[in-house]
C-alpha positions, 0 to 999 in steps of 0.5 A: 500500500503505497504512503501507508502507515500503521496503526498500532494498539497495544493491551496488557492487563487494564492497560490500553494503549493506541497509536497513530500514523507510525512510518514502518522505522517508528514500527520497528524502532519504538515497538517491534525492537524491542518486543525482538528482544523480549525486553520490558520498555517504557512507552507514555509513561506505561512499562510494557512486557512482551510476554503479556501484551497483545497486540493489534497493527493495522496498515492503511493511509494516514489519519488527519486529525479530524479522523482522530477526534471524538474516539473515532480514530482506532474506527476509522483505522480499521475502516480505512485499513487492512489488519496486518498483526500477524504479517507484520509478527511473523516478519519480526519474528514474532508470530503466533508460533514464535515468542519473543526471546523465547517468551509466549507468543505475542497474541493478536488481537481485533480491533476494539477499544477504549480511546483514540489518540491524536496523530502520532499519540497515544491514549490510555484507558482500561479495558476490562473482565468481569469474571472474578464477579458475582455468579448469577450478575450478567444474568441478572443484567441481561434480563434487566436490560432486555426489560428495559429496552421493551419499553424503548430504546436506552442510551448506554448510560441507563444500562451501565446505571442499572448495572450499578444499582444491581452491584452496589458494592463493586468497583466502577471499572467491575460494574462497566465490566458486567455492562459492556459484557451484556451488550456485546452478548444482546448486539452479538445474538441479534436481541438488540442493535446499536444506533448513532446519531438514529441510524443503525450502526451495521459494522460489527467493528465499529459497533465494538469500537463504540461499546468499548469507547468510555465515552459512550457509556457516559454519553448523556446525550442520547447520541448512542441508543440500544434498541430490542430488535423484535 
């Protein structure tokens, strides 16, 4: 792909890292090298261990800035791209079959997500995992949600404010875990579909972009709505 460039996310535990607009020498140089070596680096301020990231690298044209705002930049990657993770992997050394310096191997990962960043930046977030909750809480918010949606459409917000009041006693980031979870299942099975600005949003990758965005969750304007599909 001639003048492309890659777009980089990295994950490891909470930890979510993206990166824009990288030429292949700032590939190699910032990432690639060191994970070859199978060596911990620092990046934004985050120390990153090859043995435990994930990672996902999309090559396609460069993004301008406008592309990058509003948590849309890792959308539009995908959009505009081609994923490469296990080319680019497989070329470093660092494929599926082959960890870096003898470690686990590096494991793809699709593109979704918290944050975007600005051209050639990053921005952290969290992603996150509900399974150390309570037996029996996506169930519960499953049917609670499905309830919901009966009576018409609901922004991510109200469904993250009934996962709250169902567990009252765990952290912020084990609640949105339970919620993101559920609506990933509704969207998946075809029981609820997701609308931007009140048009129905088809992409399955822009659709996960969007449910694992923060922000949508606390989009008080109503500009994301989750619908029953009857």
């Amino acid at each position: 792909m001639a003048d492309a460039v890659y777009h980089l996310e990295m994950r490891m535990g909470l930890t979510v890292m993206r990166v824009f607009n990288q030429s292949p020498a700032e590939l190699q140089a910032r990432f690639l090298a060191p994970m070859q070596r199978g060596e911990a680096f620092t990046f934004e301020e985050h120390q990153w261990i090859p043995r435990e990231m994930r990672v996902s690298i999309w090559e396609g044209p460069k993004l301008a800035t406008h592309q990058l705002t509003m948590g849309r930049g890792w959308q539009n990657a995908c959009r505009t791209g081609t994923e490469v993770t296990e080319q680019v992997l497989a070329q470093a050394g660092l494929g599926r079959g082959k960890g870096a310096a003898g470690a686990a191997p590096l494991a793809p990962l699709a593109g979704d997500a918290v944050a975007d960043g600005a051209t050639g930046s990053t921005v952290s977030g969290s992603t996150f995992t509900g399974s150390d909750l309570p037996a029996g809480a996506s169930g519960a918010l499953r049917e609670r949600t499905i309830g919901r949606l009966s009576a018409g459409p609901a922004s991510l917000t109200d469904i993250l404010w009934i996962a709250a009041e169902l567990l009252p006693e765990r952290r912020p980031d084990e609640v949105l875990a339970v919620a993101v979870d559920v609506v990933r299942e509704l969207l998946d099975a075809g029981r609820a579909e997701l609308e931007s600005d009140g048009k129905p949003v088809t992409s399955a990758v822009e659709r996960a972009t969007l449910v694992d965005d923060i922000r949508s969750w606390l989009d008080h304007e109503g500009y994301l709505l989750l619908s029953a599909v009857h």
